[in-house]
C-alpha positions as CSV (number, residue, x, y, z in Angstrom):
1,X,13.1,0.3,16.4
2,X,9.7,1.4,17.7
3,X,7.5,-1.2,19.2
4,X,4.5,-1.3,16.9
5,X,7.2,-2.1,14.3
6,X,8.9,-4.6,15.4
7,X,5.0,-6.6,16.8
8,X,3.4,-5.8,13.4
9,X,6.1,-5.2,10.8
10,X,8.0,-8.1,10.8
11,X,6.4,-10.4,13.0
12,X,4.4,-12.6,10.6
13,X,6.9,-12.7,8.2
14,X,8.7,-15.7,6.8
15,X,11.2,-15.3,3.9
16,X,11.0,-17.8,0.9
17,X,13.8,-19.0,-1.4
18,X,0.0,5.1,-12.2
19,X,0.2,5.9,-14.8
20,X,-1.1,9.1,-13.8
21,X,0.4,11.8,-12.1
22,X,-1.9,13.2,-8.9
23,X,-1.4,16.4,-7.0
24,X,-3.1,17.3,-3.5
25,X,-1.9,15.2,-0.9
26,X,-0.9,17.3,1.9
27,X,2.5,19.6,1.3
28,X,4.7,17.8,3.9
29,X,6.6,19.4,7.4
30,X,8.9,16.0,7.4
31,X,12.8,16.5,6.6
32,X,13.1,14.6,3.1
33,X,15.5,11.7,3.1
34,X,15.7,11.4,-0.6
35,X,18.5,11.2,-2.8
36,X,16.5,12.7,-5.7
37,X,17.3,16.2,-5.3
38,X,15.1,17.6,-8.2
39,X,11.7,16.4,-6.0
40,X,11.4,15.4,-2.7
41,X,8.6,12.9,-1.7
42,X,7.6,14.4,1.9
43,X,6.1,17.3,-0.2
44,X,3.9,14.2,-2.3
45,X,2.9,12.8,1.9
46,X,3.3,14.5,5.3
47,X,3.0,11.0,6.5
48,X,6.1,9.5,5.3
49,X,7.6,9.8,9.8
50,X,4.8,7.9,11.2
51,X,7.2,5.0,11.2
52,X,9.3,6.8,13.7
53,X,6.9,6.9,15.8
54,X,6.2,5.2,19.4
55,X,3.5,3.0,20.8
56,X,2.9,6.2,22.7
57,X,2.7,8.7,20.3
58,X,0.8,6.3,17.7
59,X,-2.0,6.6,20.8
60,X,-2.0,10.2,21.5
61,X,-2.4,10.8,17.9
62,X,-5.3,8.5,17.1
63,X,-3.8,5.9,15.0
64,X,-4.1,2.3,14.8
65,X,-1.7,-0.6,13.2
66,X,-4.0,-3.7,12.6
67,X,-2.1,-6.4,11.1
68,X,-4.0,-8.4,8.2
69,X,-1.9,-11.2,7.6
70,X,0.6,-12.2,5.1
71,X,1.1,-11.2,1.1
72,X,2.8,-14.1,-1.2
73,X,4.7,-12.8,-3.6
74,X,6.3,-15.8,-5.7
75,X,7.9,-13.6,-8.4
76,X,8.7,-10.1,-5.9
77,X,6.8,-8.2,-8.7
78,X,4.5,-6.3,-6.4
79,X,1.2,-4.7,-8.3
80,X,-0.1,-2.2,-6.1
81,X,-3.9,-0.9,-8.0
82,X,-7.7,-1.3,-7.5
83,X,-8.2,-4.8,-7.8
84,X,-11.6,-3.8,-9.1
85,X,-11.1,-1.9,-12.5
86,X,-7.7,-2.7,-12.9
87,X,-7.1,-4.5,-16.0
88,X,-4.4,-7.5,-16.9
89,X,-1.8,-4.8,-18.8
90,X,-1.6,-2.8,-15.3
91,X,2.6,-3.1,-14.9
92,X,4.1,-4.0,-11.9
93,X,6.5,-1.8,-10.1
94,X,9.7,-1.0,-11.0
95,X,11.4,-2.1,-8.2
96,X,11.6,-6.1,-7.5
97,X,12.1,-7.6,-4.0
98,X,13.3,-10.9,-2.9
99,X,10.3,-13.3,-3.5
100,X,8.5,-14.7,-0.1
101,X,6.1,-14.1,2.5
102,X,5.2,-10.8,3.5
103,X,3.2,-9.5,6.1
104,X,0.9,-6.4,5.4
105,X,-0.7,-4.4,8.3
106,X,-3.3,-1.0,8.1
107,X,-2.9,2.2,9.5
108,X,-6.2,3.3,10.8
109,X,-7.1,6.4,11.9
110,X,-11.1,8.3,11.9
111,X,-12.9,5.4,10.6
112,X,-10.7,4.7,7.9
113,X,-7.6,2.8,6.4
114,X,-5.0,6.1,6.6
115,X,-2.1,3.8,4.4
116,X,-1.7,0.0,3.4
117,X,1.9,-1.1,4.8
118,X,4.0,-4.5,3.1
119,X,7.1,-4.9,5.3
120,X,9.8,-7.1,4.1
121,X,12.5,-6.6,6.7
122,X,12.6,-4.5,10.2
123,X,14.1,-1.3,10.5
124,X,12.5,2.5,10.2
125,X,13.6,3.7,7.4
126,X,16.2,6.4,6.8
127,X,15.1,7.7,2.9
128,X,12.7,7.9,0.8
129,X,11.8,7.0,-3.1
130,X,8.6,7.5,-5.0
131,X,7.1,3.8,-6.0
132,X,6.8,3.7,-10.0
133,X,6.0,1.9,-12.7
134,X,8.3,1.2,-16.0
135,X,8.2,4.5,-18.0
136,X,7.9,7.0,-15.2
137,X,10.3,9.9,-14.3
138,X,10.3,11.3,-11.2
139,X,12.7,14.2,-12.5
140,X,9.4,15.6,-14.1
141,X,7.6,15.8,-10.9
142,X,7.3,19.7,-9.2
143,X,6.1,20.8,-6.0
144,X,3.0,18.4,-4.7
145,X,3.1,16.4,-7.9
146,X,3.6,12.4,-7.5
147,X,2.7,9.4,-9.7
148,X,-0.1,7.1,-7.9
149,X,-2.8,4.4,-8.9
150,X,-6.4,5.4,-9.7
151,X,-9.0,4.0,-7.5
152,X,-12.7,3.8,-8.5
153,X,-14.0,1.2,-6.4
154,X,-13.2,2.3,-3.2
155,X,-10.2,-0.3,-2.9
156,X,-7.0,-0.8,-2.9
157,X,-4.3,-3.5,-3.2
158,X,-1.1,-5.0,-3.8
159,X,-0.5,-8.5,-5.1
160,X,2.2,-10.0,-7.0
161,X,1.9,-9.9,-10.9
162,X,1.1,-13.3,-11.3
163,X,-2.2,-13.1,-9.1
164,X,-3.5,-10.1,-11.9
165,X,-4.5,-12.7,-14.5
166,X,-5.6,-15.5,-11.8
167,X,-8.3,-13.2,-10.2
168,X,-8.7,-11.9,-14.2
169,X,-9.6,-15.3,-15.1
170,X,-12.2,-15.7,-11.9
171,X,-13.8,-12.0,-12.9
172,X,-14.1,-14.0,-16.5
173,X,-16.3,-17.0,-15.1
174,X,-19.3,-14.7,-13.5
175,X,-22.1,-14.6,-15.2
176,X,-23.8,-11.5,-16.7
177,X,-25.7,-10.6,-13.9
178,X,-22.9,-11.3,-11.3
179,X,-20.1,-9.1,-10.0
180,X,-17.0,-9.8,-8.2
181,X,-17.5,-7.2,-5.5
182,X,-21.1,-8.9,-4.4
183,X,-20.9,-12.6,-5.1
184,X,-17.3,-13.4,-4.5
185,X,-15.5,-10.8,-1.9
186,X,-17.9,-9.5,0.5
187,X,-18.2,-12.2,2.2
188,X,-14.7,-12.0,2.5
189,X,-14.5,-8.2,3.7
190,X,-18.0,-9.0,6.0
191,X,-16.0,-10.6,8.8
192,X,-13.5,-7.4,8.9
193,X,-16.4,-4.8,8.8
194,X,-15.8,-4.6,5.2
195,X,-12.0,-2.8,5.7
196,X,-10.1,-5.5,4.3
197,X,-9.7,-9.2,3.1
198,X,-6.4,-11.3,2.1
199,X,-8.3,-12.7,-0.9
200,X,-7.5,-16.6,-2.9
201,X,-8.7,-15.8,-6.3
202,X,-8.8,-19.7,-6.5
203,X,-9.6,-21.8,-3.7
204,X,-6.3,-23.8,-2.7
205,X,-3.9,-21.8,-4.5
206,X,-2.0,-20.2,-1.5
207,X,-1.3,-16.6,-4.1
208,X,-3.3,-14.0,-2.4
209,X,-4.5,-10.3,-3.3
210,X,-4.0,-7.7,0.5
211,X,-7.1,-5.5,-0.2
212,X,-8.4,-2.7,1.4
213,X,-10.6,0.2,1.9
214,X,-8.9,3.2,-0.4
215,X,-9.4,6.0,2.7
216,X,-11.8,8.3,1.4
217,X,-12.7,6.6,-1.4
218,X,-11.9,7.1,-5.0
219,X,-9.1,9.2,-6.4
220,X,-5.1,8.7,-7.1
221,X,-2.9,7.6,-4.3
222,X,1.1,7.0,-4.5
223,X,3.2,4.5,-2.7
224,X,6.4,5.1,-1.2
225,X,9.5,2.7,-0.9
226,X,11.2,2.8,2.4
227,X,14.9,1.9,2.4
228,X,17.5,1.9,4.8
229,X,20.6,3.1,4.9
230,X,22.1,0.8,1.5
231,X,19.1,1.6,-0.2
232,X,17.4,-1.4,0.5
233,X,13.4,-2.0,0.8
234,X,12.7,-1.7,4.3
235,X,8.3,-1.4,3.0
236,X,6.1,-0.4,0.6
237,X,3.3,2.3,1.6
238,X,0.4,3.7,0.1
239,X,-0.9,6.6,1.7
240,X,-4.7,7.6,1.0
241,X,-4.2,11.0,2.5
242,X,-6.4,10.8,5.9
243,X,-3.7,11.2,8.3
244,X,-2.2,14.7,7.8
245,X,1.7,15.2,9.0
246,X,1.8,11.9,11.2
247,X,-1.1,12.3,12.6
248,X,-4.8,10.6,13.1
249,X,-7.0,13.4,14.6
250,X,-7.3,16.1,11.9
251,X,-10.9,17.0,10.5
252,X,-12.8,16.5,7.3
């Protein structure tokens, strides 16, 4: 296992008892370990090897890991969306994991949060699989196709289900000339340089919301499932398509 996973992937953790179809992210030069043979995810993200990758090599190509602490997820119904227009019907993913304490970490590179990282065991992972939602069919996917989350606030998240409707129920309380960016969650972001924040939709409730910048901004970004060799979750990653085949110090 590489270093940087073993300090920030599985460090802080503890174990406890979208709809839309995007195409554009970068066509990918990484072998595909997937067992779906009709599509294959490295075409969906170049990015999918950066896990292989060293201390070393992380340096020399301009990315940074920057832990943010750790994601409680009571049911293992993970929610991965803009926590900002996202409403209460948004579905979690299909795929449940063992409920617990996860830790999340960022991948920065130029500026910007490259991919959002939830780690639930060690290990780099040796195949690949698509993260959907109830419904979806990656069979339908061609070429550079992939199923992601739209993002029109700039952010994005994960959260387990049951946090949707708590932060819902927050949003509900503002007053009409209030808005849950501005008077709840920058001064959250403001001691991160506005990058990221593990949010408590209600004070003393230990259920948190990971959110983060969304790279560029707006637009539709997937998430990937890392498993090991029994097909086990290994991670969950968004990518928000800065890096480009591994690596930190392209151009835009």
């Amino acid at each position: 296992m590489s270093g940087w996973l073993e300090r920030f992937g599985f460090r802080l953790g503890r174990r406890a008892g979208g709809l839309m179809r995007s195409v554009g992210l970068a066509a990918s030069v990484v072998p595909s370990l997937s067992i779906a043979a009709q599509w294959d995810p490295s075409q969906a993200s170049s990015n999918l090897g950066v896990f292989a990758l060293s201390d070393a090599e992380l340096v020399e190509r301009q990315i940074t890991v920057t832990p943010i602490g750790e994601l409680v997820l009571p049911t293992g119904e993970i929610i991965a969306c803009d926590p900002l227009t996202t409403g209460t019907d948004w579905p979690a993913l299909s795929r449940k994991v063992k409920p617990g304490h996860y830790p999340v970490s960022l991948l920065e590179a130029q500026g910007r949060v490259a991919g959002a990282v939830l780690r639930f065991r060690p290990g780099t992972p040796v195949r690949w699989e698509l993260a959907t939602l109830p419904g979806q069919d990656v069979s339908t996917l061609k070429g550079e196709e992939a199923f992601g989350y739209p993002v029109d606030a700039g952010l994005g998240s994960f959260m387990d289900k049951t946090a949707m409707a708590l932060m819902s129920a927050e949003q509900d309380k503002l007053k009409a000339d209030q808005n849950y960016y501005d008077d709840v969650l920058a001064a959250q972001f403001a001691p991160n340089q506005d990058r990221f924040a593990m949010h408590h939709p209600v004070t003393g409730n230990p259920l948190n919301i990971a959110m983060f910048w969304s790279g560029w901004g707006d637009g539709i970004y997937p998430s990937f499932w890392g498993l090991d060799a029994a097909g086990e979750p290994l991670l969950l990653l968004t990518d928000f398509g800065v890096l480009e085949n591994a690596d930190g110090r392209g151009s835009h």
